[in-house]
SEMI-284127 format. One record per residue: residue number from 1; chain; x, y, z of N, C-alpha, C in turn. Coordinates in pm, whole numbers. Atoms other than C-alpha are relative to their C-alpha. Layout:
REM residues N
num|cadena|n.X|n.Y|n.Z|ca.X|ca.Y|ca.Z|c.X|c.Y|c.Z
NUM|A|X|Y|Z|X|Y|Z|X|Y|Z .
...
***
This chain:
REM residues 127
num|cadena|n.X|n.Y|n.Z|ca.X|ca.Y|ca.Z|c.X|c.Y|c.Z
1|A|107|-5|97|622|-1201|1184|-132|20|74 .
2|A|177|-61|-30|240|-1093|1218|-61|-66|-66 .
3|A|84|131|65|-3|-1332|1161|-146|105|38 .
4|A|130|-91|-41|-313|-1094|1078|-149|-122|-28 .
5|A|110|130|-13|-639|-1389|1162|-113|69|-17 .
6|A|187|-21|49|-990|-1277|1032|-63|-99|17 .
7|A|81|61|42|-1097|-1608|1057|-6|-99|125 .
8|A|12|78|-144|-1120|-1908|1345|161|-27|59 .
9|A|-118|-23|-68|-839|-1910|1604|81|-80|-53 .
10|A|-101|64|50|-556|-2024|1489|78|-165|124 .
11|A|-42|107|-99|-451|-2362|1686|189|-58|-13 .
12|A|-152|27|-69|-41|-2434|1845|11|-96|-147 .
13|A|-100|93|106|9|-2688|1594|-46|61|-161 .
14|A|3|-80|94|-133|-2476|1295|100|107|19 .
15|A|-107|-73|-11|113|-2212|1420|116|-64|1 .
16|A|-188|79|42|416|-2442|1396|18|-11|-139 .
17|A|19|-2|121|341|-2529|1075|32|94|-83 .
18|A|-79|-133|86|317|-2160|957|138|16|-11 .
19|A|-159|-62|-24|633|-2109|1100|137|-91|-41 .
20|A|-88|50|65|785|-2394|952|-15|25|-174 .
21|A|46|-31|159|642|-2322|586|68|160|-85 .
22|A|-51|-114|15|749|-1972|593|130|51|80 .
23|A|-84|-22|-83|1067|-2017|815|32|139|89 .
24|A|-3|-114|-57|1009|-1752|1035|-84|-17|127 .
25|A|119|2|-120|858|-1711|1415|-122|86|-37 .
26|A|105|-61|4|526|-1587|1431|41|65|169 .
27|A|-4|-25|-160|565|-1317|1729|-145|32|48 .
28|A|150|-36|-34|200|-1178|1760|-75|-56|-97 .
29|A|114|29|83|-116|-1290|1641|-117|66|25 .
30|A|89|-93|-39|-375|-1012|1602|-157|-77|-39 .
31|A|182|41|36|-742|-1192|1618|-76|126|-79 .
32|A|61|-85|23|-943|-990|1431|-140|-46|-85 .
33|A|110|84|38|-1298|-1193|1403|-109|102|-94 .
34|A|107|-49|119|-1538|-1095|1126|-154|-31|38 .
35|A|128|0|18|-1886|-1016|1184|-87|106|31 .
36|A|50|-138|129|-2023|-758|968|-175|-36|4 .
37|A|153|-46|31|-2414|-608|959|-39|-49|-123 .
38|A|3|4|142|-2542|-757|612|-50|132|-41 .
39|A|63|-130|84|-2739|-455|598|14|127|35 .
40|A|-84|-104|7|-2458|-197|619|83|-35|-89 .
41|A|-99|12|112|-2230|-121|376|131|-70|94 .
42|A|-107|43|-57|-1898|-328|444|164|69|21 .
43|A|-124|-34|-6|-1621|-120|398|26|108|152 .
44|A|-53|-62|-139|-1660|116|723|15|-118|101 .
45|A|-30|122|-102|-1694|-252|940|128|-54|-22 .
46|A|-108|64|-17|-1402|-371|802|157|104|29 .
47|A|-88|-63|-36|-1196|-57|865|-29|-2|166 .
48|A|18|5|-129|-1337|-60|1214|72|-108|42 .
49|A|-72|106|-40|-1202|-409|1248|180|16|-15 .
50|A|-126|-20|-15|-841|-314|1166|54|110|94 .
51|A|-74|-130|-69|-811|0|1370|32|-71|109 .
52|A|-54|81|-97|-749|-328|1602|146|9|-14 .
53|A|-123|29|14|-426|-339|1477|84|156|-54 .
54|A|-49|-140|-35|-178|-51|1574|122|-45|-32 .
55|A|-121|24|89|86|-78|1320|32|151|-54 .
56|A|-52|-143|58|222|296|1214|2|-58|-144 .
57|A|-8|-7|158|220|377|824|131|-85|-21 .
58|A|-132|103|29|603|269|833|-36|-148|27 .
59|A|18|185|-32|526|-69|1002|-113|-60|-74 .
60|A|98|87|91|228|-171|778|108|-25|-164 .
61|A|-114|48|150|516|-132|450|91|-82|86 .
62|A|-148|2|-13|792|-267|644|-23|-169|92 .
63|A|9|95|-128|671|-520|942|-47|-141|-154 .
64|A|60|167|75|645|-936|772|-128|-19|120 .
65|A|115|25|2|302|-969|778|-64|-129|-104 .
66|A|63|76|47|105|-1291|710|-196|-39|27 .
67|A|156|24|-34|-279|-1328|685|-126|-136|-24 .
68|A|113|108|-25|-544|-1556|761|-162|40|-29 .
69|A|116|-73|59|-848|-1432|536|-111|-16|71 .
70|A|151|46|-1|-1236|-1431|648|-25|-62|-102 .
71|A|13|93|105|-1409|-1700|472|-81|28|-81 .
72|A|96|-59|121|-1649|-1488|339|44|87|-97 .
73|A|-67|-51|82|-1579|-1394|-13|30|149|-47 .
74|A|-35|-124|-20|-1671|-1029|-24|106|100|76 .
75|A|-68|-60|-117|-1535|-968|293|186|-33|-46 .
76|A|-66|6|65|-1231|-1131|174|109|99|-114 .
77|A|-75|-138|115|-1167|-938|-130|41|166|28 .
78|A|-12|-177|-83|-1201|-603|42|97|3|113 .
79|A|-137|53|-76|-958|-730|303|137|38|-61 .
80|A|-93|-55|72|-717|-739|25|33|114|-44 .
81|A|-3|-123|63|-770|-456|-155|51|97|123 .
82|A|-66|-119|-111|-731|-237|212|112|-10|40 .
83|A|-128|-21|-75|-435|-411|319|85|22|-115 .
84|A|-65|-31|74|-302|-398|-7|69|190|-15 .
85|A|-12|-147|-31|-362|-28|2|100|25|120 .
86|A|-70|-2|-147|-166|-2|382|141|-39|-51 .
87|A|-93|48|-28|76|-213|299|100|-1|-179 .
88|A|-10|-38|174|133|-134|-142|86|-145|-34 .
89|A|-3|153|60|187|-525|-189|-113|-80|35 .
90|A|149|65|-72|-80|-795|-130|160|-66|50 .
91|A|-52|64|-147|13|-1006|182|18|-138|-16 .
92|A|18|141|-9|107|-1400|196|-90|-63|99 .
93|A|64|45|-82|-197|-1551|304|-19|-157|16 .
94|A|39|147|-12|-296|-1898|434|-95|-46|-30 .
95|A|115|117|46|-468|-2188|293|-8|-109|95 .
96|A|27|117|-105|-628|-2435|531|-76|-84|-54 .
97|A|74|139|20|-753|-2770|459|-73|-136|130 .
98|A|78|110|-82|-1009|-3014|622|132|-90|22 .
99|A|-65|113|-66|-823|-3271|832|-94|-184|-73 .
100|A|17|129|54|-937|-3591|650|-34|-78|86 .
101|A|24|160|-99|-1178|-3849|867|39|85|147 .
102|A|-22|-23|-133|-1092|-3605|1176|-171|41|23 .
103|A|106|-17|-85|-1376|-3592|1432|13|-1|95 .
104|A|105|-125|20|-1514|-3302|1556|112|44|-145 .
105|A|-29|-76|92|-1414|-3148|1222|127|107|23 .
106|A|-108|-106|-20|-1057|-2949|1219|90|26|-106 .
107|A|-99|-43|88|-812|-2806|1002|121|28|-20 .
108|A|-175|23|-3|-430|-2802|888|29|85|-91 .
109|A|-47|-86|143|-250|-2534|693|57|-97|-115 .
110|A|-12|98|100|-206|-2670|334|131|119|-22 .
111|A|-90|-98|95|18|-2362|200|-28|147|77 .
112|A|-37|-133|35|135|-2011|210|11|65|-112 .
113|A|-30|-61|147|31|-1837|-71|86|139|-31 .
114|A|-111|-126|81|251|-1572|-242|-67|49|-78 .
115|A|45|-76|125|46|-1332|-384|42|94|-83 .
116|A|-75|-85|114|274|-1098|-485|68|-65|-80 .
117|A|-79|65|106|451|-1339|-651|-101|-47|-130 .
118|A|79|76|136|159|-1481|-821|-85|127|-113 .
119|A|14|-129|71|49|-1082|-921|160|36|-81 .
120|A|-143|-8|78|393|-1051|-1075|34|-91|-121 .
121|A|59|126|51|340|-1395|-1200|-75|31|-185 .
122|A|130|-35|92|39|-1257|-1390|44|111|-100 .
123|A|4|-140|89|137|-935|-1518|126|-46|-104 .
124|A|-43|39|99|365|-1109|-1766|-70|-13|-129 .
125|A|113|14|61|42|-1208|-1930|-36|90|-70 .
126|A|75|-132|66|-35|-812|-2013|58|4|-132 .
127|A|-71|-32|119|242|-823|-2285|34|-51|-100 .
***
């Protein structure tokens, strides 16, 4: 699996976790840190930021891919929408939660969301 990270490094015991939540190894983890011009348009920065990741047309449909969003919400959404585009499903991404009373401040995956499931989910709703 491919753990695509937009957001702060992922830490050894957050990667166990994934990999127990989604029973699967994580083999690579492509960093791919976010930080975008406010005053440029965002969609050429965030294609610039993926041409990090050298996945062929086949391997963006085919390779298990899991993502770790930027926390900023625009950036975010447009995230989706491109890899959705690349990859013609959205991606299972991770939810991280504050560590409770930890100090310096750190975080623990809460979940693996299923968005195609929860877009599939939804489109019941249309009818």
């Amino acid at each position: 699996m491919i753990l695509l990270n937009f957001s702060h490094p992922i830490t050894p015991e957050q990667l166990t976790t994934i990999e127990t939540l989604v029973k699967n190894k994580v083999s690579q983890v492509a960093d791919l840190p976010i930080h975008f011009d406010q005053s440029q348009p965002f969609q050429p920065q965030l294609q610039k930021v993926l041409q990090a990741v050298t996945l062929s047309p086949s391997e963006w449909q085919t390779a298990a891919i899991i993502v770790n969003l930027p926390a900023y919400n625009y950036i975010a959404a447009m995230t989706l929408a491109e890899l959705h585009g690349r990859m013609g499903y959205f991606p299972p991404i991770l939810r991280l939660r504050p560590v409770e009373g930890a100090m310096p401040p750190r975080f623990e995956v809460a979940e693996v969301v299923n968005l195609q499931a929860m877009r599939d989910e939804a489109r019941k709703e249309r009818y």
